[in-house]
C-alpha positions as CSV (number, residue, x, y, z in Angstrom):
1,X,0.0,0.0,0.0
2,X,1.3,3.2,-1.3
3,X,-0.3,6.6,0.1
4,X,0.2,9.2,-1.5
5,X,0.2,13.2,-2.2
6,X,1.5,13.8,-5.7
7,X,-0.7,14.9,-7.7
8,X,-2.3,12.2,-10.2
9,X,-0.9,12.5,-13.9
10,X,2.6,13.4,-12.6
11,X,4.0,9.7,-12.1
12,X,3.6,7.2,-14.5
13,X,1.5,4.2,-14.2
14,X,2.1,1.0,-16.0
15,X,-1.0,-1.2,-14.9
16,X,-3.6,-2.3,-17.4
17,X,-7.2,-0.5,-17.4
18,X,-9.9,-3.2,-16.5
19,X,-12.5,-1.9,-18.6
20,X,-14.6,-4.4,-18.6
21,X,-14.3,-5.0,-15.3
22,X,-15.2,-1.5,-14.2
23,X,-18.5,-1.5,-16.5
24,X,-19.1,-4.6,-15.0
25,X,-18.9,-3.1,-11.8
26,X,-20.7,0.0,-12.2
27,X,-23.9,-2.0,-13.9
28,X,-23.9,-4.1,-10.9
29,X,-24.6,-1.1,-8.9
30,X,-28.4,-1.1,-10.1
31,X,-29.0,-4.3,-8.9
32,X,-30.2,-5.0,-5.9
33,X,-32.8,-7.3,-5.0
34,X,-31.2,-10.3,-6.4
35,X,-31.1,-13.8,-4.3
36,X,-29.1,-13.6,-1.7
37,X,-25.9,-16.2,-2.0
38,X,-23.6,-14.6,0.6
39,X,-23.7,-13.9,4.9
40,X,-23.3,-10.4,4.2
41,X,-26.4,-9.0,6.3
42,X,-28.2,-6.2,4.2
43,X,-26.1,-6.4,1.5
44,X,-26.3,-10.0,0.4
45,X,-29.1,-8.9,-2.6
46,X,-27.1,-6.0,-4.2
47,X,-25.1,-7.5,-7.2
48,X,-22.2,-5.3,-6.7
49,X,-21.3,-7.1,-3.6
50,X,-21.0,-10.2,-6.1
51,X,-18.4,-8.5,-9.0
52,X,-16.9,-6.8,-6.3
53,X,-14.2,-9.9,-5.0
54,X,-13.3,-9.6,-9.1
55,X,-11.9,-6.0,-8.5
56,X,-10.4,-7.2,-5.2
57,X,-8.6,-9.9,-7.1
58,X,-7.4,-7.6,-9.7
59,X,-5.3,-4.9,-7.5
60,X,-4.1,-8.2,-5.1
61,X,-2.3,-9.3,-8.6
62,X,-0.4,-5.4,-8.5
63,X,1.1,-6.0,-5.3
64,X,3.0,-2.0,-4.6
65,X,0.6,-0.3,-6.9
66,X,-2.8,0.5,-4.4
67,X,-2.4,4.3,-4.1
68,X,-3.9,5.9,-0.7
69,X,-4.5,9.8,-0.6
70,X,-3.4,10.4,2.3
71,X,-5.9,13.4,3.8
72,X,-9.1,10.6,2.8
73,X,-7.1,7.8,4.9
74,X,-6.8,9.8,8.3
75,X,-10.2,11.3,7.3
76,X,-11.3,7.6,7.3
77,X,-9.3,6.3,9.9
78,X,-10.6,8.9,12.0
79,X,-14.1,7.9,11.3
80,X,-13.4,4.5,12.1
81,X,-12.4,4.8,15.1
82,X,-15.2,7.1,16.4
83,X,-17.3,4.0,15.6
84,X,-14.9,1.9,17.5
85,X,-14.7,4.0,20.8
86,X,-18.6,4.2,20.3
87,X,-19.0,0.6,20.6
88,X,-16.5,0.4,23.4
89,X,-18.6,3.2,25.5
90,X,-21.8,1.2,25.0
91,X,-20.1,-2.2,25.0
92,X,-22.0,-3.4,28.2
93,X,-25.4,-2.9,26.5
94,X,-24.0,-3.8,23.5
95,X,-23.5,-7.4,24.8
96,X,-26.3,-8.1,26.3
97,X,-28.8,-6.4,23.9
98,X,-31.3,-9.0,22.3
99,X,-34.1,-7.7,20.1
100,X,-35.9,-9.6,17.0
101,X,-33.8,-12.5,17.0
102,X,-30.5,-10.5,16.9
103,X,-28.0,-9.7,19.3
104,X,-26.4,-6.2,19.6
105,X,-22.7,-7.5,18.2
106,X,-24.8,-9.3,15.5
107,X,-25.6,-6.0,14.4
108,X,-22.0,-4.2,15.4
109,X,-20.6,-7.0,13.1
110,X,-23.2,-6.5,10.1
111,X,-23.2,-2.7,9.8
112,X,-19.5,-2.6,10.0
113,X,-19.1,-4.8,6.8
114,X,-21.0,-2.5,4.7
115,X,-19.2,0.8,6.8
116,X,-16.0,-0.8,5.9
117,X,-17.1,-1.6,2.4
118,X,-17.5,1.9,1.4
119,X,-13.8,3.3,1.8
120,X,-12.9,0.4,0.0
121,X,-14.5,0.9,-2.9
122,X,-13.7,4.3,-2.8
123,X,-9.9,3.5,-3.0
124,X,-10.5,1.2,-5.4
125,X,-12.0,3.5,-8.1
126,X,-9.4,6.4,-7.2
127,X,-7.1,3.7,-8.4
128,X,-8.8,2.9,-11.4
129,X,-9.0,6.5,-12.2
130,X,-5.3,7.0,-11.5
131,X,-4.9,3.9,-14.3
132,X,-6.7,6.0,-16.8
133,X,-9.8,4.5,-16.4
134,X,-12.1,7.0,-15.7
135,X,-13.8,6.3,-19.4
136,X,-14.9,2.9,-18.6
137,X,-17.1,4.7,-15.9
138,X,-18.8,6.7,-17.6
139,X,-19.6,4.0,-20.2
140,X,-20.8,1.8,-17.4
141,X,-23.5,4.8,-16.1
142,X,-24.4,4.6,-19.9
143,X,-24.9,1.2,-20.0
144,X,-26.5,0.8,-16.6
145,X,-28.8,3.5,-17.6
146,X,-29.8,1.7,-20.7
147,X,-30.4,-1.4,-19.1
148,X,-32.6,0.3,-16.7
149,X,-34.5,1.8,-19.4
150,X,-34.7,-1.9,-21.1
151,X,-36.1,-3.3,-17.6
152,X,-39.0,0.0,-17.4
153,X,-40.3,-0.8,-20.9
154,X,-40.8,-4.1,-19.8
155,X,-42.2,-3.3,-16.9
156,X,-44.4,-0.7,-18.4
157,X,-45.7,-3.0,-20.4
158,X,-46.8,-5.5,-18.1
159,X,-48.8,-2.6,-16.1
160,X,-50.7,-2.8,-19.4
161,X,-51.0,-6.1,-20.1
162,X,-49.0,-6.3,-23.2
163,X,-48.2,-9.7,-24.8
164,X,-44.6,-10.7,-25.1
165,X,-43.1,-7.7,-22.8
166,X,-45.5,-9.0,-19.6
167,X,-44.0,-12.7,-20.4
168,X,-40.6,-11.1,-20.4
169,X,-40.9,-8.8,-17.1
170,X,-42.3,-11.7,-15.3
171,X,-39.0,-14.1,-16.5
172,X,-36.5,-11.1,-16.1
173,X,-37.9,-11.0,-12.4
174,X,-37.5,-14.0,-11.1
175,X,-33.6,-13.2,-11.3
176,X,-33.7,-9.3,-10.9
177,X,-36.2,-9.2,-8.0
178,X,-35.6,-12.9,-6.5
179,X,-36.0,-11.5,-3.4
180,X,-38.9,-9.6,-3.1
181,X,-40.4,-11.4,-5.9
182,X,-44.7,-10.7,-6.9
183,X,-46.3,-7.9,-8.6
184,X,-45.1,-4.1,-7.2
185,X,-47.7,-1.9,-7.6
186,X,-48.4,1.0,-10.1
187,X,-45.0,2.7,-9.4
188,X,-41.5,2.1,-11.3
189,X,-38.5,0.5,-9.6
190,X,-36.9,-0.9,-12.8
191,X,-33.8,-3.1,-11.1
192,X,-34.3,-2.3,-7.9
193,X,-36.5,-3.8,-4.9
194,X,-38.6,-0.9,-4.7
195,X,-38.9,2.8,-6.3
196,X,-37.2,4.8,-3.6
197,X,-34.0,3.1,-4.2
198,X,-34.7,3.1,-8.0
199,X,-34.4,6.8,-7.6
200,X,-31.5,6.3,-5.4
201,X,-29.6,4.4,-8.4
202,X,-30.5,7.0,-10.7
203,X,-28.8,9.8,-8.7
204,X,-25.4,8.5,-9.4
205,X,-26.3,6.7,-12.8
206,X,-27.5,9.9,-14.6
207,X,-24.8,12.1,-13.8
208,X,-21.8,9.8,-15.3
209,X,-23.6,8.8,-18.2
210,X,-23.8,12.6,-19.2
211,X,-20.1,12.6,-19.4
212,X,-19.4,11.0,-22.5
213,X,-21.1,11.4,-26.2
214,X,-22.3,14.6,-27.5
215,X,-25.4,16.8,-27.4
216,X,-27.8,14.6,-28.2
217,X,-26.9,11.9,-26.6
218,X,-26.8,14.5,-23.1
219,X,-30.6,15.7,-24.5
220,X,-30.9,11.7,-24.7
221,X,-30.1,11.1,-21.0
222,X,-32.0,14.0,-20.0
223,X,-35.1,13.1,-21.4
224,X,-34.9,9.4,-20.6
225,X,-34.0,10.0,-16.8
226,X,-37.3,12.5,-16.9
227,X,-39.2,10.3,-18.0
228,X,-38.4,7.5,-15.1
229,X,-38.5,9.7,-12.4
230,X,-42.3,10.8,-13.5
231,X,-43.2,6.5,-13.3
232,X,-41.1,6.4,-10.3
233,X,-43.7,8.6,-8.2
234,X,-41.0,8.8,-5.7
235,X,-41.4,12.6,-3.8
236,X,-37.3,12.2,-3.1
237,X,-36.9,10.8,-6.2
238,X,-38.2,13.6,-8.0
239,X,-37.0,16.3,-5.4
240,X,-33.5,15.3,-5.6
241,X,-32.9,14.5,-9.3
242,X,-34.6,18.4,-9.9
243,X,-31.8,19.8,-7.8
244,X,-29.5,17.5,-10.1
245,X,-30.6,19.1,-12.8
246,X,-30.2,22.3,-11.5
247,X,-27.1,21.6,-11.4
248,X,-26.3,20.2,-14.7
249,X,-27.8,23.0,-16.5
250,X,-25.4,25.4,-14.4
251,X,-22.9,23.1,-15.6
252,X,-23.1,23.2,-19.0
253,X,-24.4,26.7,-19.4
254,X,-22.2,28.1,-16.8
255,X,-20.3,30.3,-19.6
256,X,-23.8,31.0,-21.1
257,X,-26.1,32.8,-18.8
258,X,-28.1,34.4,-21.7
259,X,-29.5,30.8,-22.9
260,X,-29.9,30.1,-18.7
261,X,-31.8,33.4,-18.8
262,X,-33.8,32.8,-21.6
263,X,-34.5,29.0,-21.0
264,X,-35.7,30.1,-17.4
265,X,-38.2,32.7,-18.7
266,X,-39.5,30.6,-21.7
267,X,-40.2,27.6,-19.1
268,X,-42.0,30.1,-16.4
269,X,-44.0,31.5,-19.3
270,X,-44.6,27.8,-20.7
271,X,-45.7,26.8,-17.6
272,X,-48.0,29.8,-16.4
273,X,-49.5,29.6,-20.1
274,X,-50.5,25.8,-19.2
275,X,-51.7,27.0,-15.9
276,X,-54.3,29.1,-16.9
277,X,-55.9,25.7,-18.3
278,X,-58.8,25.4,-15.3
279,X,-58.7,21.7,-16.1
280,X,-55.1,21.7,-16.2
281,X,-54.4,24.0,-13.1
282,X,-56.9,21.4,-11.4
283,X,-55.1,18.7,-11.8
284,X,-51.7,19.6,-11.1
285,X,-52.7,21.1,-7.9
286,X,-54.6,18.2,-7.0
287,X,-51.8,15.8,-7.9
288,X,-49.1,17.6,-6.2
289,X,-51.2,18.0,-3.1
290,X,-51.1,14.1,-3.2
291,X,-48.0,13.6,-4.1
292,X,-46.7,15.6,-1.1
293,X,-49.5,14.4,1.5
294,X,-49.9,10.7,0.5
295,X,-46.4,10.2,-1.8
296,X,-48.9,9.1,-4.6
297,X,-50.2,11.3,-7.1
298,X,-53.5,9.0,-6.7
299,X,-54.0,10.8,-3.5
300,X,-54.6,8.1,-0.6
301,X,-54.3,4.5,-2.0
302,X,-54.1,2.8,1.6
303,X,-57.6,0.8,1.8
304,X,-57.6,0.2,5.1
305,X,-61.1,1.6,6.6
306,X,-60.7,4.7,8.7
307,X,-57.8,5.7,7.4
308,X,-57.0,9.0,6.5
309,X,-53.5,9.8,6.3
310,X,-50.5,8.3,4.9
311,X,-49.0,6.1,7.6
312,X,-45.7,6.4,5.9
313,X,-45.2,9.9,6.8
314,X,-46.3,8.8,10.5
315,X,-43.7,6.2,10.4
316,X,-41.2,8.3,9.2
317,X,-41.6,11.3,11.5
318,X,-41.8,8.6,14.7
319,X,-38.4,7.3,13.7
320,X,-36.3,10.6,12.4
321,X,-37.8,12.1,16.3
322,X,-36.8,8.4,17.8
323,X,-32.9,8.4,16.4
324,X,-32.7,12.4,17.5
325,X,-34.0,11.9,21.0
326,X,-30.8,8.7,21.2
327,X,-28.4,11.9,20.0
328,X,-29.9,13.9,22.8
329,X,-29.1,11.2,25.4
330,X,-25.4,10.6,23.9
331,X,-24.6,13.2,21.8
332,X,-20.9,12.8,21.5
333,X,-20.4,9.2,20.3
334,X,-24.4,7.7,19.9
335,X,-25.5,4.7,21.5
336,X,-23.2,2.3,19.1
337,X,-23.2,1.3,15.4
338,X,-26.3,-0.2,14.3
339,X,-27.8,-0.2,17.7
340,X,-30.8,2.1,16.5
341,X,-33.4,-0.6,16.7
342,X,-32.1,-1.3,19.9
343,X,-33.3,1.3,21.1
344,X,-36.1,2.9,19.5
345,X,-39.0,1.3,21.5
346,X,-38.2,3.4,24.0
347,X,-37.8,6.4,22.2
348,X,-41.4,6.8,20.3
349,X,-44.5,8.2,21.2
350,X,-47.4,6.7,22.2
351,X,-49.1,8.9,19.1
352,X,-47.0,7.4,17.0
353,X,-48.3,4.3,17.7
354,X,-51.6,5.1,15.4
355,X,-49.5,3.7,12.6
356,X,-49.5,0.2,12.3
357,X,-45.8,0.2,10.7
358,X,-44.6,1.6,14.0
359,X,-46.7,-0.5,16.1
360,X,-44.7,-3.6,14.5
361,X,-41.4,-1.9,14.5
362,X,-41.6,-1.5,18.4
363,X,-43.0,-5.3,19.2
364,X,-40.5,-8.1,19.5
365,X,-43.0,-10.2,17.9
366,X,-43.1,-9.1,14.5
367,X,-39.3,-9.7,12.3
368,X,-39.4,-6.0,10.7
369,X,-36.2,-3.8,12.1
370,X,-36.7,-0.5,12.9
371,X,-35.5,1.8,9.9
372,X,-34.1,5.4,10.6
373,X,-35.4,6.3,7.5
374,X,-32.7,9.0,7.6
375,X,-28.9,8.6,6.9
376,X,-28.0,11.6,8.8
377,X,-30.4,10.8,12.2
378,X,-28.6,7.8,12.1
379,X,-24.8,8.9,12.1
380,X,-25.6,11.1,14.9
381,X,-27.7,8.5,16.9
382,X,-25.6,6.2,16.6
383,X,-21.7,7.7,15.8
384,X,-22.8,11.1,17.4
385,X,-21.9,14.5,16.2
386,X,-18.2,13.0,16.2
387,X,-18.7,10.4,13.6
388,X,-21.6,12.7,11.4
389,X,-18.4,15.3,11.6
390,X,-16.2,13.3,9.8
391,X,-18.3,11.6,7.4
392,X,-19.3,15.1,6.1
393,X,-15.5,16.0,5.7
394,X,-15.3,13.0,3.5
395,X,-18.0,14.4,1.8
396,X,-18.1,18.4,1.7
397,X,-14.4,19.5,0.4
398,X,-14.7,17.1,-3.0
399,X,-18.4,18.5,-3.7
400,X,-17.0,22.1,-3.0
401,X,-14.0,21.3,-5.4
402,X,-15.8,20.0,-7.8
403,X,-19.0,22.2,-7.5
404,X,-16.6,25.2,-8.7
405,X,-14.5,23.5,-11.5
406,X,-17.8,21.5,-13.1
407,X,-18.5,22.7,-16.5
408,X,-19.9,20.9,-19.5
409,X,-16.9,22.2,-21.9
410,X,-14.7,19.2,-21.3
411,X,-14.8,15.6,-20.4
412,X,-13.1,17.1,-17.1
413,X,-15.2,19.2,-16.4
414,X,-17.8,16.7,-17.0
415,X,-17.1,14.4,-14.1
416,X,-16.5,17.5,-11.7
417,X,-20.0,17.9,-12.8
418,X,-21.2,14.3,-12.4
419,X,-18.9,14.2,-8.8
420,X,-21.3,17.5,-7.6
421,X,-24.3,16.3,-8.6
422,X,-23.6,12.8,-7.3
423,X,-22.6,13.9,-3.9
424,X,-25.1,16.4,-3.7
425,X,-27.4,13.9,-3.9
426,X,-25.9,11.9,-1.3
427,X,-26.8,14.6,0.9
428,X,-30.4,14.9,-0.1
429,X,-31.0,10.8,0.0
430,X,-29.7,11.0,3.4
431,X,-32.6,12.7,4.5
432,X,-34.9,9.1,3.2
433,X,-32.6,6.5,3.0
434,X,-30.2,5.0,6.4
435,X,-27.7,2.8,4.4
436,X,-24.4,2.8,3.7
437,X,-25.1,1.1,0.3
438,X,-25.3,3.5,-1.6
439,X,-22.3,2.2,-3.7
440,X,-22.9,5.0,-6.2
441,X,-21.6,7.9,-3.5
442,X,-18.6,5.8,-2.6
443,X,-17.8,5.4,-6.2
444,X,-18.5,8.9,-6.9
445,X,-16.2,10.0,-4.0
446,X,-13.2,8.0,-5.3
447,X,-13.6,10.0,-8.9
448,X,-13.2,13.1,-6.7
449,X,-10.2,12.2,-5.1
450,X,-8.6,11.7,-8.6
451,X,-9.4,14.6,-9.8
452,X,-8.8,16.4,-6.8
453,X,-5.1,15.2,-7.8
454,X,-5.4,15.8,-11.7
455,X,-2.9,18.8,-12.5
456,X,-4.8,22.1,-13.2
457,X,-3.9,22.0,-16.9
458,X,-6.0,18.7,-17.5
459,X,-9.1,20.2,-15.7
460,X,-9.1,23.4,-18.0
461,X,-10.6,23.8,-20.6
């Protein structure tokens, strides 16, 4: 192991580019409700856990040649042993804790896999791009994107009953979704178990396959990745690839802020044209009010009698107040990793209890673990403000960087793009999703370390 702090581009290196293996890698990101074949805890149905011990094998052949930046490896290290000296503080509850079938170590020992896991694969892909192979990832996003498309169209058409593409969905899903497996209603999740993680997948696939090809292949994307996140139905979904797109129009018409100008005023003028449609300005209303209320733009789709509010946004609420009342308590180091559901019983409300997702959350009786629904509660429940700190500063310098060199001039530029708007939406998921999975942001993060180290003269342009 090797780290380093010369810049990347100014020594030589000899190693081979894996192509394949890297668009291999980045496909297998999309995947992840696959059968599970491995002891891996949570991650056993993502595929990229399965190509993953491929890439492993490949830098263990280049013994000398793994390159570690060296401010990311104390950053890490750091972080890492915030998580261990949290663990230790808690250790006596730790051991004895015993909730759903699992034991508290069970769970120290699960979540530290996948905690570990990210680093990893963020060295790993710094390394591929100090090998030159920062090409092959973008042509993975491309193909991954395409092969999500492939899976909606079927999946489209099986909502509608088409011959041939139903037949095909239903084969395709025995392998793609082997684990949740049945019918998913009415909302798109392509490759993934269910549509808030399709959206999740999408925040890192769109903005690397927007680095490669031309115009029209970018209008391409564009219009393709619109199109999904409309089926998705996802409220994050939609909220967080909009701010993406923010950003990528900044990016490309950073130099041009007449077209930004004129594109802004033609779209509000579009828009308030459309508007003044009363049938029109009905319906959008009434679907956005649903969309935000009930997270469907059907309005209320739960048929339970009596019901008459979404129970998700109950749930949700109940367990972002549950993992900040645990910071409260121990707000320097948390009450230990992945010792959340440990706790949350006694941290809810009894009006929380109304929604039946909670109720079974908080009984021992029923096998569902209690989600954060929040990657940020749960860094400060259960690392404290210690371990959020420092997963931030793994975070915040390389979106700054890149936030302020992104353009859509050169292929450069490009991927400072992709790197902001990936990392950005890391952020934003974090206030909806509680996993460490998100491969995408770890891969994304390695790209920004190489460029952080790319001489100035290969990021102009």
């Amino acid at each position: 192991m090797e780290i380093v702090t010369a810049a990347l581009g100014r020594r030589p290196v000899a190693a081979a580019r894996p192509v394949v293996l890297i668009v291999v890698l980045i496909v297998a990101t999309v995947f992840n409700d696959l059968m599970a074949l491995l002891p891996v805890g949570e991650m056993a149905n993502d595929g990229f856990i399965y190509v993953l011990p491929l890439a492993m094998l490949y830098f263990l052949r280049q013994p000398g040649q793994f390159m570690v930046p060296s401010v990311f490896f104390w950053v890490t290290l750091a972080f890492l042993l915030v998580i261990v000296l949290g663990v230790a503080v808690s250790f006596p509850e730790i051991s004895t804790a015993w909730y759903k079938n699992r034991t508290g170590m069970s769970r120290v020992i699960t979540q530290a896999m996948a905690v570990a896991l990210g680093p990893l694969v963020t060295l790993m892909f710094f390394n591929f791009a100090a090998r030159g192979a920062l090409p092959a990832i973008s042509r993975g996003a491309w193909i991954a994107l395409m092969v999500m498309t492939g899976m909606a169209l079927f999946e489209v058409g099986s909502w509608l009953g088409l011959p041939g593409l139903s037949q095909i969905h239903q084969a395709l899903s025995a392998v793609v979704h082997a684990e949740s497996g049945g019918p998913y209603p009415g909302r798109l999740r392509m490759t993934a178990f269910e549509a808030s993680w399709a959206s999740v997948m999408l925040t890192f696939i769109f903005p690397f396959a927007i680095t490669l090809g031309d115009w029209r292949r970018v209008a391409l994307v564009a219009v393709i990745v619109m199109a999904l996140v409309m089926l998705l139905q996802s409220r994050t979904g939609m909220l967080v690839i909009a701010v993406q797109f923010m950003l990528f129009l900044a990016g490309f018409f950073r130099h041009r802020k007449d077209v930004m100008v004129h594109a802004v005023a033609a779209a509000g003028l579009a828009a308030l044209a459309m508007m003044m449609i009363p049938s029109i300005q009905t319906s959008v209303m009434e679907k956005g009010r649903n969309l935000v209320l009930y997270g469907s733009m059907d309005g209320l789709i739960d048929p339970t009698p009596g019901v008459t509010e979404n129970v998700s946004n109950v749930t949700r609420i109940a367990a972002i107040r549950a993992g900040l009342s645990m910071f409260e308590e121990r707000p320097l180091l948390g009450v230990g990793l992945g010792q959340y559901g440990f706790h949350y019983p006694y941290h809810i409300r009894a009006e929380d209890l109304r929604s039946y997702e909670v109720r079974g959350y908080a009984s021992s009786a029923e096998p569902a673990w209690p989600p954060a629904y929040s990657l940020h509660v749960r860094l400060l429940a259960e690392t404290g403000l210690a371990g959020y700190l420092l997963w931030l500063a793994m975070i915040l310098p390389l979106l700054l960087r890149s936030l302020a060199r992104a353009t859509g001039a050169t292929y450069a530029g490009r991927l400072h793009l992709a790197v902001a708007m990936t990392l950005t939406g890391w952020l934003m998921l974090g206030a909806s999703i509680d996993s460490f999975r998100f491969f995408g942001g770890w891969i994304a993060l390695g790209v920004g370390l190489a460029l952080w180290r790319t001489p100035p003269r290969q990021d102009a342009g």
